[in-house]
N, C-alpha and C positions, 0 to 999 in steps of 0.2 A: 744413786748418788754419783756426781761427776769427778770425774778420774783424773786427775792432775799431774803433769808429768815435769815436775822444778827440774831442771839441770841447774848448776855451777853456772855463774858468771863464767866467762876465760879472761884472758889477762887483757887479748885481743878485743873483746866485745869492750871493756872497761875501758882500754884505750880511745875505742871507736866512739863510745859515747864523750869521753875526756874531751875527743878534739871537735865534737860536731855539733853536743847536746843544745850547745846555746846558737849556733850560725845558720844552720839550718829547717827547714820546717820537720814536723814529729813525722810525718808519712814518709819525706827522703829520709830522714835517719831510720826510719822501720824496715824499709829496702836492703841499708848496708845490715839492721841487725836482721836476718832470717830466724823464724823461729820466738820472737821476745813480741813482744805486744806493747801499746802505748804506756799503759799501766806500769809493768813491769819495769819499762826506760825508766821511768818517775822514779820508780821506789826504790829503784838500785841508785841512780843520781842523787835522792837523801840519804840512802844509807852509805856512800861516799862520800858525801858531805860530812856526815856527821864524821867522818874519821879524818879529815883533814884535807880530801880532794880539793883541789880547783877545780873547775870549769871553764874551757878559753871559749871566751865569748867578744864577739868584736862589739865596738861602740858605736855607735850611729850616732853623727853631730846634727844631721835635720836642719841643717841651716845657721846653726846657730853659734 
């Protein structure tokens, strides 16, 4: 059986996704998080959602 090692969020990691989740691609934001995987970004950004996070994400107008 595989051996799974969960840490704690930090306040720092939750920040770091706060400000990047939506502006930049999953692989640069896996860089600033060492240690968290794609997956795990996902699941912790719904489950700060569900409590009331935003996420700052820029708009793109594409022209229009």
């Amino acid at each position: 059986m595989q051996q799974y090692k969960n840490k704690p969020w930090t306040k720092e990691e939750r920040q770091t996704l706060k400000d990047y989740y939506c502006n930049i691609p999953m692989d640069e934001l896996l860089e600033k998080l060492p240690g968290r995987t794609a997956g795990s970004g996902r699941s912790q950004v719904y489950y700060l959602r569900k409590r009331g996070w935003t996420f700052n994400s820029v708009r793109r107008n594409y022209g229009k």
